[in-house]
N, C-alpha and C positions, 0 to 999 in steps of 0.2 A: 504494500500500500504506500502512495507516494505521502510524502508530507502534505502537499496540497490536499490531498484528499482526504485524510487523516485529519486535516483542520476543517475542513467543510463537515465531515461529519460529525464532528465533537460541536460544530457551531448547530447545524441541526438537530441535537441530541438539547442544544442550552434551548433551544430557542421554543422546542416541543416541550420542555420544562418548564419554559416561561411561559407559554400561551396557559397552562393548567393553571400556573401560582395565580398567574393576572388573574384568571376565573375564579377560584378560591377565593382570590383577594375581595375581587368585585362583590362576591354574594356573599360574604359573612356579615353582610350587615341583616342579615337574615336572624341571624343568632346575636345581633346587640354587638358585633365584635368590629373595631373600626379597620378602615382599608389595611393601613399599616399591618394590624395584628392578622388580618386575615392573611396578607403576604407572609408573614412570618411565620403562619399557618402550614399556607402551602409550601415554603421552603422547607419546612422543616419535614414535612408529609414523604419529599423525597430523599433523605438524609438517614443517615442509620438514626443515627442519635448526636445534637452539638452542644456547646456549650454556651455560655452569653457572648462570648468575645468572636466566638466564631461565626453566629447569630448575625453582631453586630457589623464583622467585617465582608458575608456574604449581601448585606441590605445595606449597609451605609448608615445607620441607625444609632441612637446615640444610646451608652449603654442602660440609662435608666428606662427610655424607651423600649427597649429587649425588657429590661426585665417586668415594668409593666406589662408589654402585651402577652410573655410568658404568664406572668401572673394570671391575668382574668384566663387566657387560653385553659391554662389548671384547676382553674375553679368550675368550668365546663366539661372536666374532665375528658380532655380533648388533647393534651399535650399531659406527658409525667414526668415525674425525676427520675433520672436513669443514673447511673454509675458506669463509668468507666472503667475497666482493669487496667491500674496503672497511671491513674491519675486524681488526684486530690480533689479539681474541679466535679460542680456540678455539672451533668449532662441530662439534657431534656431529650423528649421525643417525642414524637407527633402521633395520635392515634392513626394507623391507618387503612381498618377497615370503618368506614362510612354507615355499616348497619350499629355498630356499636358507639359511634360517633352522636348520629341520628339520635338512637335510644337514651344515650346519658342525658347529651343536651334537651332534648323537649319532654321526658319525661317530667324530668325537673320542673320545666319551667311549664307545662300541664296541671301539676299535681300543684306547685303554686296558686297556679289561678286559679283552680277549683279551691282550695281550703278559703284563698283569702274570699272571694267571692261565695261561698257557701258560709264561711263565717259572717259575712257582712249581713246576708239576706237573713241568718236567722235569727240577728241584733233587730234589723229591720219588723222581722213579723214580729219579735217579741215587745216592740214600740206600737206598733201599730196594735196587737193583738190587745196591747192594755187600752189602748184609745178604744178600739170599739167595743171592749167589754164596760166600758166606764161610763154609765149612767149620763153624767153630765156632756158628756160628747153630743152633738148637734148632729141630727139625723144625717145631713148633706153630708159631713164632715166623716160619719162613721162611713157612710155609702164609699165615698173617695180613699179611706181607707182599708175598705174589706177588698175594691177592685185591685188597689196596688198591691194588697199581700196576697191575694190573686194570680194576679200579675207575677210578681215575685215567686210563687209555688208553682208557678208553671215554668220557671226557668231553671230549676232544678233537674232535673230531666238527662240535661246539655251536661251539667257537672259532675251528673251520678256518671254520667255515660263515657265523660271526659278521664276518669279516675278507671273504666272498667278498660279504657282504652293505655291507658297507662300498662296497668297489670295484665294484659295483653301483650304490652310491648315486653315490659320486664319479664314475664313466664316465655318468650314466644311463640307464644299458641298464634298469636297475629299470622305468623307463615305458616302454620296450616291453612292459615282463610286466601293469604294472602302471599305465595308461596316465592320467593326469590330466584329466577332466572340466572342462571349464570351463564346462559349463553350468550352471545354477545352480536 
């Protein structure tokens, strides 16, 4: 293989690497994660395992910015700390299967919205429930508040279902219903 050629391919080898990071980079704002962290995302997605400086020195990045977007990255459980044999430094790593990626991150952020939203509505009916059992409450007033805890019980449903879909994801019983393709 001549050199020239041997440089062309290692240039087409960076360049099909960059077009994935760009795309990673581009959509983790899907998951709250800003461009930067998502490039460092996807750089990291094709690396065994690096460390901040290396991080820093493959993106140009200053190094509290690495270690911010490692940071939140890890809280996503999306990026871990790794070890190296033979070296003191921390080494991070990118998750890189996408099913398990997927499942960490929105589970979480699922099972959030359902508690905080199912805790809220039954502070709500419990406000409301003493209004319209309260004597003094003004017919109109009780009317307007049996329709909104109404209202509110019927959005329950969404969150029971939201939580069923959760424990779906984490049992994966989901790919029985919903079964992964690996062909290509």
């Amino acid at each position: 293989m001549t050199n020239n050629h041997k440089e062309n391919s290692r240039l087409t080898i960076e360049n099909a690497k960059a077009l994935v990071i760009d795309s990673i980079a581009e959509t983790m704002d899907l998951y709250g994660v800003t461009r930067s962290a998502g490039a460092l995302y996807g750089t990291m997605y094709f690396e065994e395992d690096m460390t901040l400086d290396e991080m820093r020195e493959m993106l140009g990045m200053s190094k509290p910015s690495m270690s911010t977007g490692v940071k939140k990255l890890r809280n996503y459980h999306i990026v871990k700390r790794n070890f190296r044999k033979g070296t003191r430094r921390q080494t991070f790593v990118a998750e890189k299967d996408f099913f398990t990626f997927f499942s960490s991150f929105f589970t979480k952020k699922w099972l959030r919205e359902a508690k905080i939203n199912l805790d809220a509505i039954q502070q709500s009916q419990n406000e409301l429930n003493d209004l319209i059992e309260d004597s003094k409450t003004e017919k109109n007033l009780k009317k307007e508040a049996e329709q909104i805890f109404q209202h509110l019980e019927a959005s329950k449903p969404y969150y029971y279902w939201l939580q069923k879909l959760v424990n779906s994801i984490e049992s994966e019983e989901i790919f029985d219903f919903l079964p992964v393709d690996h062909k290509t």
